[in-house]
N, CA, C and O atoms as a Tinker XYZ file with bonds, in Angstrom:
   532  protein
     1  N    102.913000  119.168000  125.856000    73     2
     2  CA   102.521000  120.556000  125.852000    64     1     3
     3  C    102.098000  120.920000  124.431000    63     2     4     5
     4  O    102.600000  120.158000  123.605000    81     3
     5  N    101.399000  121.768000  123.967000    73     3     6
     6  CA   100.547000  122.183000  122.934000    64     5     7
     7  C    100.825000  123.725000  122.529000    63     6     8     9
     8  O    100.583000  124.249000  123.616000    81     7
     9  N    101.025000  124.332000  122.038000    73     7    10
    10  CA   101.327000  125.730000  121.450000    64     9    11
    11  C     99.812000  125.972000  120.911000    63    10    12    13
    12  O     99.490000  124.824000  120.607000    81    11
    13  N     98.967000  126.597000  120.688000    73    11    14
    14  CA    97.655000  127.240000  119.792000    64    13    15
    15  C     97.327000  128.366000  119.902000    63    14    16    17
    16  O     97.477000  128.827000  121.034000    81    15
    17  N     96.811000  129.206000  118.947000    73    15    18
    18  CA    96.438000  130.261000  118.629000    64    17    19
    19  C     95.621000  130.411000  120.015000    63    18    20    21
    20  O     95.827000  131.339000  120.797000    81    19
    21  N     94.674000  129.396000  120.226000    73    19    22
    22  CA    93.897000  128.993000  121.028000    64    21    23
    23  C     93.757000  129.659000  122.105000    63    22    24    25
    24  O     92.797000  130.340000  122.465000    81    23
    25  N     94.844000  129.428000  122.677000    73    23    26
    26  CA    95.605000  129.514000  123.736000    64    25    27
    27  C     96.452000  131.061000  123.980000    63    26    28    29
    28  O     97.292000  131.357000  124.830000    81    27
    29  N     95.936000  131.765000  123.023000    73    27    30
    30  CA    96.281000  132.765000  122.509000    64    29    31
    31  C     98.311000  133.291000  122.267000    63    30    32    33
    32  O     98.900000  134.324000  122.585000    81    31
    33  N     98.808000  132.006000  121.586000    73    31    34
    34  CA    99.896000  131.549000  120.993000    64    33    35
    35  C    100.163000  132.788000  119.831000    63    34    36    37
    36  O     99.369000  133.695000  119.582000    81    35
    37  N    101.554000  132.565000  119.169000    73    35    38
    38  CA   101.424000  133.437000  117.868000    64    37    39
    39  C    102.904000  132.722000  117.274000    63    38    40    41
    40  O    103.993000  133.186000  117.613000    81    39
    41  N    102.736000  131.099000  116.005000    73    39    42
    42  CA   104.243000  131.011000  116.189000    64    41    43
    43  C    104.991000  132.116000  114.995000    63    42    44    45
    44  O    106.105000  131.852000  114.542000    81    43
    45  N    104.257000  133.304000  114.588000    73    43    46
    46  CA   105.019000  134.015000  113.612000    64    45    47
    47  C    106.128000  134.397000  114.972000    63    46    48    49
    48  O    107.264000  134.569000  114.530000    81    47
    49  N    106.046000  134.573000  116.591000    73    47    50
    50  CA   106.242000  134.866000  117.335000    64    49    51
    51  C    107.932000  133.603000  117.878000    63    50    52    53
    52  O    108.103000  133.059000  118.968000    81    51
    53  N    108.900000  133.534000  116.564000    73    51    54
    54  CA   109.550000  132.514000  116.558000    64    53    55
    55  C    110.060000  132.163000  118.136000    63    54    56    57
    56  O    109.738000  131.261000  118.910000    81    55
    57  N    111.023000  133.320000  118.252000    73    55    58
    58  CA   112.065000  133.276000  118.969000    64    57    59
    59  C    111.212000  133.112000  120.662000    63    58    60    61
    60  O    111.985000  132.679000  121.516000    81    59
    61  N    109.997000  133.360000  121.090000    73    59    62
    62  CA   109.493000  133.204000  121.576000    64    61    63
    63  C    108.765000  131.489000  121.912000    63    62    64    65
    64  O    108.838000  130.746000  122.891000    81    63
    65  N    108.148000  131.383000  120.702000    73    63    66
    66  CA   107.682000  129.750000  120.833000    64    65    67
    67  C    108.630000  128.703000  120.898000    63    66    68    69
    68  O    108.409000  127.714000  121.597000    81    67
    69  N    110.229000  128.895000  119.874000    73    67    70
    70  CA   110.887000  128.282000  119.954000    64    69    71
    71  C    111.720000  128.160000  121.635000    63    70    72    73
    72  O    112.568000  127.299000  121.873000    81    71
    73  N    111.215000  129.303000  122.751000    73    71    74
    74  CA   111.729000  128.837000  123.624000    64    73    75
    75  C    111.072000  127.740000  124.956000    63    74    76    77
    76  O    111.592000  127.027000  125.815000    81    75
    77  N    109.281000  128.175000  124.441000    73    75    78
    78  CA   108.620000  126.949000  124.955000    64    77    79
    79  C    108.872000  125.615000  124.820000    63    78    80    81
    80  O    108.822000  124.647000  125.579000    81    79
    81  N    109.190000  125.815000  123.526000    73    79    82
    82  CA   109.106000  124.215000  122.479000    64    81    83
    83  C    110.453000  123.668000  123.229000    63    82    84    85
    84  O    110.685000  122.468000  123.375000    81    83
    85  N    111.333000  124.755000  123.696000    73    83    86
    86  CA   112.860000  124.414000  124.108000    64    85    87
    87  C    113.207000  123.121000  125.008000    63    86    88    89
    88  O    114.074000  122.257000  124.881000    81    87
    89  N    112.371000  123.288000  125.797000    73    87    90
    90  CA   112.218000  122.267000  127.396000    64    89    91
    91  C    112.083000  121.239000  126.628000    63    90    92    93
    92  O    113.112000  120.684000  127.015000    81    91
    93  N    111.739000  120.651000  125.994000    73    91    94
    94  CA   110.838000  119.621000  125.138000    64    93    95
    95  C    111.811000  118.280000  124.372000    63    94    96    97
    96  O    112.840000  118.215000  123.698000    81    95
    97  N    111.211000  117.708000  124.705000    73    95    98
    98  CA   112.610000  116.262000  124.095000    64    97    99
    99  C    111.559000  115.799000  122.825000    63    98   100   101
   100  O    111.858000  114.906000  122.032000    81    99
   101  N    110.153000  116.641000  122.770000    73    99   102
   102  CA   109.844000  116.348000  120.920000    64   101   103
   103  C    109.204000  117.180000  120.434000    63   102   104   105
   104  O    108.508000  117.816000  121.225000    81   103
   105  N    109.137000  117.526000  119.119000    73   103   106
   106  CA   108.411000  118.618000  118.772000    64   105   107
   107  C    107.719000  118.256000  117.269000    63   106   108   109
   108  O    108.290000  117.779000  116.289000    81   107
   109  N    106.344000  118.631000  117.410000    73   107   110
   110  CA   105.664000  118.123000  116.350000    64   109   111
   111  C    105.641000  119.404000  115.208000    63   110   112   113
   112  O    106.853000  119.449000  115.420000    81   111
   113  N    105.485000  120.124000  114.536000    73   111   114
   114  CA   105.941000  120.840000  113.463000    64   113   115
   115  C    104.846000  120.854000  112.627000    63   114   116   117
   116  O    104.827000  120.469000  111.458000    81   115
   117  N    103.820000  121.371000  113.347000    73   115   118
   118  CA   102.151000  121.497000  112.644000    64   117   119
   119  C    101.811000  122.420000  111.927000    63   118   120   121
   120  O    101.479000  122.372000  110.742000    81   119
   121  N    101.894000  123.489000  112.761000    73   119   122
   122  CA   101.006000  124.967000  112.685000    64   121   123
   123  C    101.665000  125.128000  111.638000    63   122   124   125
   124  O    102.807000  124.703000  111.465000    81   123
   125  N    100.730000  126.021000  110.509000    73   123   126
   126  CA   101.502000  126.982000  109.226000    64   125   127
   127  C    101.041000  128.522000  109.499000    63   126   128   129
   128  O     99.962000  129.077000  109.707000    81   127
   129  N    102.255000  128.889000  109.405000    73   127   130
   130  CA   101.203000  130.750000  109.467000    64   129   131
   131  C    102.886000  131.526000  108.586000    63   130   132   133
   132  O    104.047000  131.709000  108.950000    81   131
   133  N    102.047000  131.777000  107.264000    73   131   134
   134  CA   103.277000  131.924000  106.264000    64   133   135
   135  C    104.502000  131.204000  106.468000    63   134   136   137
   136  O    104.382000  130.014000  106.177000    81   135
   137  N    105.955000  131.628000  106.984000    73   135   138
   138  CA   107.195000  131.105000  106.801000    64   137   139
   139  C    107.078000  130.609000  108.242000    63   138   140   141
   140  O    107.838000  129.640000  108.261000    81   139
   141  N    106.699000  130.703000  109.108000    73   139   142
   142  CA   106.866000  130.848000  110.445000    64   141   143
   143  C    107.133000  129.164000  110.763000    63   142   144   145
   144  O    107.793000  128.844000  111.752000    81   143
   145  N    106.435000  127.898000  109.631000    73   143   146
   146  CA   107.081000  126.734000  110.453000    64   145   147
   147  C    108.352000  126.288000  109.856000    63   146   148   149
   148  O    108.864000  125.398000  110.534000    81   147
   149  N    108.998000  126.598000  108.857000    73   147   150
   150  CA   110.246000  126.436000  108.551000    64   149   151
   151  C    111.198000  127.455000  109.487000    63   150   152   153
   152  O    112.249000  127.189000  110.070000    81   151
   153  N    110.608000  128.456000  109.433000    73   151   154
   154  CA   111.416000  129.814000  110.525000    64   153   155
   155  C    111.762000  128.603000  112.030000    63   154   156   157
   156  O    112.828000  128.410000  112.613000    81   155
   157  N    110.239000  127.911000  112.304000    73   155   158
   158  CA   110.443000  127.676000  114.202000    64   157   159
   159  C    111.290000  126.449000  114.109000    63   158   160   161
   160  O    111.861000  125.968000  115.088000    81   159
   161  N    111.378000  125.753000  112.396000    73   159   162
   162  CA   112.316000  124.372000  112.433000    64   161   163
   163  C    113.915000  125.228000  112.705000    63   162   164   165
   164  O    114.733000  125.139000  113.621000    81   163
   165  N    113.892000  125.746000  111.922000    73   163   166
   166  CA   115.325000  126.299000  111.934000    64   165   167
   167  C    115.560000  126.454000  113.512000    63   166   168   169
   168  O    116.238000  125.616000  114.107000    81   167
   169  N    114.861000  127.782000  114.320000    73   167   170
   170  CA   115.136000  128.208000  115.651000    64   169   171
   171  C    115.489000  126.666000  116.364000    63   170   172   173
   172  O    116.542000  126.233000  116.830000    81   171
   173  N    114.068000  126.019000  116.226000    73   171   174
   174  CA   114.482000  124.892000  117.347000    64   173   175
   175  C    115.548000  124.146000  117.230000    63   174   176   177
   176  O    116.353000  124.157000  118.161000    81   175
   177  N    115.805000  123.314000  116.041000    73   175   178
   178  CA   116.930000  122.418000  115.780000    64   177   179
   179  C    118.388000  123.193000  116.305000    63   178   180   181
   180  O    119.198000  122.627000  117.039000    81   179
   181  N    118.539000  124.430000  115.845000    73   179   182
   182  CA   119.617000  125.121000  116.183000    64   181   183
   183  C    119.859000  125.307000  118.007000    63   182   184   185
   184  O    120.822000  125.011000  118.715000    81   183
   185  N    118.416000  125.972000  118.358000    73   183   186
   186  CA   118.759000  125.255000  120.261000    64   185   187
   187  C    119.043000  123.862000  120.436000    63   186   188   189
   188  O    119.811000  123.505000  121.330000    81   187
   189  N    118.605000  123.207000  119.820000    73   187   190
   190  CA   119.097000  121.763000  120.173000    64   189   191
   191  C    119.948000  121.002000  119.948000    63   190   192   193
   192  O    119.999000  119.792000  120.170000    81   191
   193  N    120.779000  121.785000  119.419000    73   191   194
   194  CA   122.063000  121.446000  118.082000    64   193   195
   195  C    123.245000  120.829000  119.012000    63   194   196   197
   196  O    124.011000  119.906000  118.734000    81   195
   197  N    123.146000  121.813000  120.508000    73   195   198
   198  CA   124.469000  121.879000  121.430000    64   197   199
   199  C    124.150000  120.733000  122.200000    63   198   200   201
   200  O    125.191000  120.412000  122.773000    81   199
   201  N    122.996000  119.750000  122.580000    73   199   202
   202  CA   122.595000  119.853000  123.196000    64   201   203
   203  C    122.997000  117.814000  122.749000    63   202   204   205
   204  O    122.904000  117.258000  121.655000    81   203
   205  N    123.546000  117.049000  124.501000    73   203   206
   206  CA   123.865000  115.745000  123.942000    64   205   207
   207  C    122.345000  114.995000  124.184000    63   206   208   209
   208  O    122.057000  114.225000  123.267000    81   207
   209  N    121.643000  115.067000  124.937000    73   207   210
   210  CA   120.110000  114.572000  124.713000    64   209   211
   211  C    119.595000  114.530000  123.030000    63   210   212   213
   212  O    120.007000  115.285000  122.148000    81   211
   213  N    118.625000  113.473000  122.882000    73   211   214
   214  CA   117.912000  113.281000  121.909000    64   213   215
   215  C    116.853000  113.757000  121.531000    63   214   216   217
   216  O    115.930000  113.465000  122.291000    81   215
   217  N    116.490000  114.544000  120.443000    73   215   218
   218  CA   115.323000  114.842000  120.463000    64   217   219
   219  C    115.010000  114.611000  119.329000    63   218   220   221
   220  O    115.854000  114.225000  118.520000    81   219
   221  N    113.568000  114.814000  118.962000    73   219   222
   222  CA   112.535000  114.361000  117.780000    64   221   223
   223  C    111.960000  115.535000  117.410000    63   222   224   225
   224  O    111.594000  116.445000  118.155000    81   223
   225  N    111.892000  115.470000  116.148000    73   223   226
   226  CA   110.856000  116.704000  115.200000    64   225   227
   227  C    110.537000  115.955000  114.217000    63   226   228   229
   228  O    111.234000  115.205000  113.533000    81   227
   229  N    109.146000  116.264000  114.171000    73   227   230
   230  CA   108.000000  115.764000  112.883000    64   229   231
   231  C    107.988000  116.699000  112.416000    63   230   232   233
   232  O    107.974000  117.643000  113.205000    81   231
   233  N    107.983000  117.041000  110.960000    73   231   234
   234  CA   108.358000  118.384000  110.580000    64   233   235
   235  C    106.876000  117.858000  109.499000    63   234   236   237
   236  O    107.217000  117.137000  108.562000    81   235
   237  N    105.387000  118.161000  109.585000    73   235   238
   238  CA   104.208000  117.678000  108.671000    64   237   239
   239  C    104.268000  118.651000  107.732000    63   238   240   241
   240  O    104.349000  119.851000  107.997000    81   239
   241  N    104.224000  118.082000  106.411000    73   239   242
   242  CA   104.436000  118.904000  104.963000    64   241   243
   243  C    103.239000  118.548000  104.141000    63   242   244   245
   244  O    102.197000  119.127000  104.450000    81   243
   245  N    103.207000  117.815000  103.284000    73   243   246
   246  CA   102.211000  117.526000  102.360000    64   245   247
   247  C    101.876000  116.750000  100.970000    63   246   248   249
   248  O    102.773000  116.989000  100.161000    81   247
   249  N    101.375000  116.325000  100.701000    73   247   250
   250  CA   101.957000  115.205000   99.560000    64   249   251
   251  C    101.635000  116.116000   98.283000    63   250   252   253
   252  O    101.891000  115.688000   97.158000    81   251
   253  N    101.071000  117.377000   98.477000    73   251   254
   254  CA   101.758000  118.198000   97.022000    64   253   255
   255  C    102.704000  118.425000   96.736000    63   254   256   257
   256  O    103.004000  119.015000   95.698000    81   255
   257  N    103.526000  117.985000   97.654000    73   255   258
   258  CA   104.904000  118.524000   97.385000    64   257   259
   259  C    105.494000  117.651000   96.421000    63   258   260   261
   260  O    106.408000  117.903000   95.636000    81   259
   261  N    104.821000  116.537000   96.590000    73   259   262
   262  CA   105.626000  115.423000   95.234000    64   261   263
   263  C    104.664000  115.879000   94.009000    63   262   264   265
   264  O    104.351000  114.990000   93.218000    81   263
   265  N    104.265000  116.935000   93.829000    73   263   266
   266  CA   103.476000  117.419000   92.345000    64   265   267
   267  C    104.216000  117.981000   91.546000    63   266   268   269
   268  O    104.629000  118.983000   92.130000    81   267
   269  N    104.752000  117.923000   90.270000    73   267   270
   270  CA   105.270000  118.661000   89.720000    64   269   271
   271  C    105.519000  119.567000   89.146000    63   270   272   273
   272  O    106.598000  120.000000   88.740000    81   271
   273  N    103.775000  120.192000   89.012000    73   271   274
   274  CA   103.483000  121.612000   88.951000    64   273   275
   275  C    102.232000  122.037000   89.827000    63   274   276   277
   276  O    101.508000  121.142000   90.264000    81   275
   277  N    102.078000  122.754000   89.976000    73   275   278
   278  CA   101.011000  123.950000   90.797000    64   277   279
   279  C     99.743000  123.142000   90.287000    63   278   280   281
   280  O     99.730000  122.733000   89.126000    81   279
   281  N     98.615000  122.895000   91.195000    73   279   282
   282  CA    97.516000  122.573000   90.534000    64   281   283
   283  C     96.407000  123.284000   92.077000    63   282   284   285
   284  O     96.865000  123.203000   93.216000    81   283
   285  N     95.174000  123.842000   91.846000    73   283   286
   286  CA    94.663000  124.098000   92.822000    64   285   287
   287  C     93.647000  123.211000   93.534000    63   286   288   289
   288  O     92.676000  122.527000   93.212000    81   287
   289  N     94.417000  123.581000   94.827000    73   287   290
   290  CA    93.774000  122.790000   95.704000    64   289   291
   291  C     92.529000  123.228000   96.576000    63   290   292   293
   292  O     92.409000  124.278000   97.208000    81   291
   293  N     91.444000  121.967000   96.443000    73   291   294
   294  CA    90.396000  122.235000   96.827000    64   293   295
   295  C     89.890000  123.325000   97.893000    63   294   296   297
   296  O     90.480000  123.313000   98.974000    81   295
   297  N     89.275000  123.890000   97.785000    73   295   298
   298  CA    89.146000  125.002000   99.381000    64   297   299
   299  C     89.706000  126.549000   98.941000    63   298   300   301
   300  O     89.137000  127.629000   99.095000    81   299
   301  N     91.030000  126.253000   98.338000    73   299   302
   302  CA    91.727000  127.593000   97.740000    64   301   303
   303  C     91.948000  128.204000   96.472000    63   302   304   305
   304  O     91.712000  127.476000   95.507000    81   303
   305  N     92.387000  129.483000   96.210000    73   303   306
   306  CA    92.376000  129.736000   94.679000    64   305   307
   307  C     93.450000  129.175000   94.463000    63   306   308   309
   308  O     94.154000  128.485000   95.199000    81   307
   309  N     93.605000  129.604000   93.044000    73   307   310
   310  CA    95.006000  129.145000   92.933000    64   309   311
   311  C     95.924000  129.752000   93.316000    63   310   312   313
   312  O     96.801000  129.034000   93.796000    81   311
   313  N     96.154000  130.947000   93.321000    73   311   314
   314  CA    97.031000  132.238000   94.147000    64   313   315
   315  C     97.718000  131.022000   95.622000    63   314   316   317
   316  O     98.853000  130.569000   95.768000    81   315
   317  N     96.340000  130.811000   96.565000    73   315   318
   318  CA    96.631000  130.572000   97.741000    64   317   319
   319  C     97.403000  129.223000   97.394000    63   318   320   321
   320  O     98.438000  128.970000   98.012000    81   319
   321  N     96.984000  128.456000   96.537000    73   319   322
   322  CA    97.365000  126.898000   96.020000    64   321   323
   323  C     99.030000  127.056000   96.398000    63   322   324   325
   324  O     99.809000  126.604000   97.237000    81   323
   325  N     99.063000  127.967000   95.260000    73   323   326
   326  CA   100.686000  128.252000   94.985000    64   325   327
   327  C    101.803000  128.611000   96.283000    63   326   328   329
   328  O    103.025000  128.523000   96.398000    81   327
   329  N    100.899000  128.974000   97.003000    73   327   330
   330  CA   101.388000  129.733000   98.139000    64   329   331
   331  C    101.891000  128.841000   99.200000    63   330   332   333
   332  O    103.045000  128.898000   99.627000    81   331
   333  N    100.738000  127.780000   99.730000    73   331   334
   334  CA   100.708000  126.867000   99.758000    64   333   335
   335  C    101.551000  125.548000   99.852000    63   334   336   337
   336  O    101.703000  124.726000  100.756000    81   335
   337  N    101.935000  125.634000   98.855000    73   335   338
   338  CA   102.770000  124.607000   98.236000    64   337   339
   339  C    104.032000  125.024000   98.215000    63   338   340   341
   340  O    104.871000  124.128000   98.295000    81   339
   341  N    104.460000  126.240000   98.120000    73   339   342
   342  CA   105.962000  127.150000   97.999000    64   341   343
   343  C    105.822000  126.683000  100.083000    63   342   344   345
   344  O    106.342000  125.638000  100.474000    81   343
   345  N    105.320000  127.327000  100.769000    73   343   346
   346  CA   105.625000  127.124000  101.882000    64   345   347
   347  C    105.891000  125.183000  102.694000    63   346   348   349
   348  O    106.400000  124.877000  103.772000    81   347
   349  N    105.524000  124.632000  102.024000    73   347   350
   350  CA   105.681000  123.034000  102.199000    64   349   351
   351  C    106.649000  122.821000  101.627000    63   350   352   353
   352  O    107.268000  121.965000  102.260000    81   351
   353  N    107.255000  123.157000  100.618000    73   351   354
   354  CA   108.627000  122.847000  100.217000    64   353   355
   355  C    109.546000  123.659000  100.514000    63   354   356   357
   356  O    110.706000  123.379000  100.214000    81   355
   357  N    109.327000  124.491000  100.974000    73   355   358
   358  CA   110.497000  125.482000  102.092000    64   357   359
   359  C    110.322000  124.758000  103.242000    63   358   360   361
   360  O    111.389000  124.290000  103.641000    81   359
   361  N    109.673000  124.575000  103.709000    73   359   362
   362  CA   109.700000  122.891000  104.939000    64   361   363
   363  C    110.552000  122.384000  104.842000    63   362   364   365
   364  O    111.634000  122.440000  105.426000    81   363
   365  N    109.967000  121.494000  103.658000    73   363   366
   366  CA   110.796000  119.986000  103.022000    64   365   367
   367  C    112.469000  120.317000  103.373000    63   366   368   369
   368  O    113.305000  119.768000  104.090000    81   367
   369  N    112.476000  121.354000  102.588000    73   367   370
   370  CA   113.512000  121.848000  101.894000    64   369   371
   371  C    114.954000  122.184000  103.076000    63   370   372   373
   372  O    116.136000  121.840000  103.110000    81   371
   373  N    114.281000  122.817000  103.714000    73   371   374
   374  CA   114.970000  123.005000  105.444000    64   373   375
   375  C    115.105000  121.635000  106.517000    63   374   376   377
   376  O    116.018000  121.250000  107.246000    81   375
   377  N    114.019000  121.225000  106.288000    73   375   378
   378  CA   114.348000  119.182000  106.605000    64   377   379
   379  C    115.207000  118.829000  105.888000    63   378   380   381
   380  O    116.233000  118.903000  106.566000    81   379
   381  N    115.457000  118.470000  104.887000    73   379   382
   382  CA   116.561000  118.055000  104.179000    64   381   383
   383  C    117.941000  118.599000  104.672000    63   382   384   385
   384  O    118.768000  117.769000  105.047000    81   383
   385  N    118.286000  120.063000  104.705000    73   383   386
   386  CA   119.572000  120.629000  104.763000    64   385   387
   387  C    119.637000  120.353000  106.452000    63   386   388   389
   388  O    120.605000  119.665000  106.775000    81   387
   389  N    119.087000  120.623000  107.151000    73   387   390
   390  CA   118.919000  120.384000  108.867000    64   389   391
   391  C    119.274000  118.845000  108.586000    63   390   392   393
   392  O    120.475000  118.586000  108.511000    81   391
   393  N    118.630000  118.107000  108.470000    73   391   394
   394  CA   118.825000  116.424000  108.779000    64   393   395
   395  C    120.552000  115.931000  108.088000    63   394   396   397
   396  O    121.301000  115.144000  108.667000    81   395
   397  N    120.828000  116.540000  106.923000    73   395   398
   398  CA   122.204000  116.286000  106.827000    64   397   399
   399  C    123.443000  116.713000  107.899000    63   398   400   401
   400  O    124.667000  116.605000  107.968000    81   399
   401  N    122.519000  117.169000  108.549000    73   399   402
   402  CA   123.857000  118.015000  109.720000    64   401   403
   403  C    123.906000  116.672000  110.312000    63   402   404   405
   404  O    123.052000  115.802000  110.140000    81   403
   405  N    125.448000  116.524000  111.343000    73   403   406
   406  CA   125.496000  115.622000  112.307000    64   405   407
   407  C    124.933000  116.339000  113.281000    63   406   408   409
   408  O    125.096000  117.526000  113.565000    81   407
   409  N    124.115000  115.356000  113.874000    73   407   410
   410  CA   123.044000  116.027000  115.113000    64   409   411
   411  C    122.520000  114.506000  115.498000    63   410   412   413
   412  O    122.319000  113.402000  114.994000    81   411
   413  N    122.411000  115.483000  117.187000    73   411   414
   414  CA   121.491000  114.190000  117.866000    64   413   415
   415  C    119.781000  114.440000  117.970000    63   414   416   417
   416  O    118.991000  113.900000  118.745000    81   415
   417  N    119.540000  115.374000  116.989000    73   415   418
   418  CA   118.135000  115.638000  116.895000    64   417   419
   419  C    117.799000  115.026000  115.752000    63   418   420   421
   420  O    118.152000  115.362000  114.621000    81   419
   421  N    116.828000  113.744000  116.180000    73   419   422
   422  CA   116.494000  113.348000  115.033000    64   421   423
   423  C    114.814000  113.523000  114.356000    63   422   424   425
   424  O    113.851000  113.591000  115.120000    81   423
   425  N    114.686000  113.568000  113.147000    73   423   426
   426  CA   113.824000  114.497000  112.175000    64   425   427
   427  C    112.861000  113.215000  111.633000    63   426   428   429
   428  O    113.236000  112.069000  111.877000    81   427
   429  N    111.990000  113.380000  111.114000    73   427   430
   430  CA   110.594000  112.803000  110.446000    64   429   431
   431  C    110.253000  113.469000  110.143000    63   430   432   433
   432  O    109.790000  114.311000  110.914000    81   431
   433  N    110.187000  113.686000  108.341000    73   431   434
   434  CA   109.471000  114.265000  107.404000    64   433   435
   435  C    107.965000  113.512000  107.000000    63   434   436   437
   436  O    108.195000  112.668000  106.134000    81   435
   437  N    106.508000  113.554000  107.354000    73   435   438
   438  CA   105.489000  113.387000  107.193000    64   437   439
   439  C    104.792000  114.321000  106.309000    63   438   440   441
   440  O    104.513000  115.508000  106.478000    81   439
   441  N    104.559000  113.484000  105.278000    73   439   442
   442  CA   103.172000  113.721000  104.204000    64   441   443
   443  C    102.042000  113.364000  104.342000    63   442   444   445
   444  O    101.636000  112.555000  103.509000    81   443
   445  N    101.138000  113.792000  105.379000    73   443   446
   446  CA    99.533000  113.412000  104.903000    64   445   447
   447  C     98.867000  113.564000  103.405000    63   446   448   449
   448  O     99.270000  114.363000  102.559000    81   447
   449  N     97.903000  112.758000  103.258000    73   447   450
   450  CA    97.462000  113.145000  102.099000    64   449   451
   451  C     96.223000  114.138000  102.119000    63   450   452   453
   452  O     95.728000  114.742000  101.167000    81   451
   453  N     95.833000  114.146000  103.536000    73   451   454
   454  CA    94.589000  114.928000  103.980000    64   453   455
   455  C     95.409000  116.025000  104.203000    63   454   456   457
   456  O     96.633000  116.067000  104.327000    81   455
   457  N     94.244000  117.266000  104.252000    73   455   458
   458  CA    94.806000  118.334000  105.226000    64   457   459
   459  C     94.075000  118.360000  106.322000    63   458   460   461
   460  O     93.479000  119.423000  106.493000    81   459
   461  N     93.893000  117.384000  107.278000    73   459   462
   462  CA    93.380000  117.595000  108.328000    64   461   463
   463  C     94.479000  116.783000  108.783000    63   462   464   465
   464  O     94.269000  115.671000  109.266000    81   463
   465  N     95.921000  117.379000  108.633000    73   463   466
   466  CA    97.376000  117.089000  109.545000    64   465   467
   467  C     97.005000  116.404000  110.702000    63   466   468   469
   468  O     97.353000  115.259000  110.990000    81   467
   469  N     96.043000  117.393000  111.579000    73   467   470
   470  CA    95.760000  116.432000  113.419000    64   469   471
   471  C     95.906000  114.974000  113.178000    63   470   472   473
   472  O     96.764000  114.223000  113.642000    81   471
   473  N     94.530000  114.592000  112.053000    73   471   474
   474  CA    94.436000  113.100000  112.247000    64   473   475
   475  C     95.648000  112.770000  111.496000    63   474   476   477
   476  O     95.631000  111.825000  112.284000    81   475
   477  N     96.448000  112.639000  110.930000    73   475   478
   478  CA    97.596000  112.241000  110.671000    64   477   479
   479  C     99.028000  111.925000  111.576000    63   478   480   481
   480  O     99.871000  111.029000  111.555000    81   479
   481  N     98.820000  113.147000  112.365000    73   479   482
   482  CA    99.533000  112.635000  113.708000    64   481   483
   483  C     99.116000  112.215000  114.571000    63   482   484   485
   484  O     99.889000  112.024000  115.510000    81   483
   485  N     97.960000  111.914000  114.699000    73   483   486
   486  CA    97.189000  111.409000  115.636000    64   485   487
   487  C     97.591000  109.723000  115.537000    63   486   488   489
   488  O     97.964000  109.048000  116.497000    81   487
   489  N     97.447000  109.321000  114.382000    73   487   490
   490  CA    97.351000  107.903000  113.709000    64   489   491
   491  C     99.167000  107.645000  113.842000    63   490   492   493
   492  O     99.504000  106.709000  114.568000    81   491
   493  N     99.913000  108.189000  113.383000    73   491   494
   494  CA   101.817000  108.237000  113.745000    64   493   495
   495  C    101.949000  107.847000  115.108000    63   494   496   497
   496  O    102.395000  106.783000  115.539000    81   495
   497  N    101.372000  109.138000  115.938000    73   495   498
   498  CA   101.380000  108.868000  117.582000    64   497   499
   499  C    100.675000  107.349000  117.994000    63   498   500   501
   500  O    101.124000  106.456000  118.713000    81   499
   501  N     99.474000  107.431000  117.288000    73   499   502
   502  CA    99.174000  105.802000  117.813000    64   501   503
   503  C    100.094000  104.577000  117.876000    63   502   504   505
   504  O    100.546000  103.859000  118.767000    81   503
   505  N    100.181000  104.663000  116.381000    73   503   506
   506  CA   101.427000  103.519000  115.852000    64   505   507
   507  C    102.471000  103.246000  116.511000    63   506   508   509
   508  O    102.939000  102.108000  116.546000    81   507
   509  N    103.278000  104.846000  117.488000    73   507   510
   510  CA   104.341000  104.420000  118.029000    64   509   511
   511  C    103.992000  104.940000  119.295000    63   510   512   513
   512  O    104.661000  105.810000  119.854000    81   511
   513  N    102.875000  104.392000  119.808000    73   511   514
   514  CA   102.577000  104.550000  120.999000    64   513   515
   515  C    101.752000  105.174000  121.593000    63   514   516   517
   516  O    100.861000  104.730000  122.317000    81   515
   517  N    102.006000  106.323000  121.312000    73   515   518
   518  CA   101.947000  107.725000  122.123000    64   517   519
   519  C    100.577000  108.350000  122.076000    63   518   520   521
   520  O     99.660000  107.527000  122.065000    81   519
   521  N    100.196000  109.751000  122.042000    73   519   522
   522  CA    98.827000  110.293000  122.191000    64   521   523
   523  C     99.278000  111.874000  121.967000    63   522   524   525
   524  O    100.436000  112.291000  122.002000    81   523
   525  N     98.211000  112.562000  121.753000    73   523   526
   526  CA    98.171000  113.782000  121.540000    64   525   527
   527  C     97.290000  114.429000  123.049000    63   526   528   529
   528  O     96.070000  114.432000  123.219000    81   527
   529  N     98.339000  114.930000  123.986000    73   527   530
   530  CA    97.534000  115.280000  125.053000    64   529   531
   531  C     96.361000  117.124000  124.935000    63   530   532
   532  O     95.637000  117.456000  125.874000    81   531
């Protein structure tokens, strides 16, 4: 199943998407729309917390995040750069504290180096099988 704007989706719309995503034994962790994908990591992991089934989250961040200062990235000012980059390591950052929990939800932190994330999971999903329906 697929969540998109597209589709006329909204995940600032947490508590809502996180209950689609609910049914779901994986969840890929794409969309950015300000705080909203660290917000839907939190919601989901926490429904799934109780829960003795296994599940999977790709939580896709970014390989600025291993930068050690702000530099702007192509496409954006620097304003947005910064912005950017604060929201990928509030990701990270929530992967980290989530994955130390004992839990049967287990996590994958992915850095593309592109920002065209799709093909990045596209190429993951291949590797271990799977497809992007």
């Amino acid at each position: 199943m697929g969540i998109s704007r597209s589709d006329g989706e909204n995940i600032r719309r947490v508590s809502h998407t996180a209950s689609l995503i609910e049914p779901c034994d994986m969840f890929i962790n794409n969309a950015k729309s300000m705080y909203a994908q660290t917000e839907l990591l939190f919601e989901v992991w926490h429904r799934w917390q109780a829960s003795d089934r296994t599940h999977h989250i790709w939580n896709i961040s970014t390989e600025v995040c291993e930068w050690t200062e702000d530099r702007q990235i192509k496409g954006l000012t620097m304003r947005e750069s910064m912005v950017y980059r604060n929201q990928k390591m509030a990701l990270e950052l929530a992967h980290n504290q989530l994955n130390a929990q004992p839990s049967t939800t287990k996590m994958t932190l992915i850095r593309p180096s592109s920002t065209n994330a799709e093909d990045c999971v596209r190429q993951v999903l291949y590797e271990h099988g799977g497809s992007i329906v």
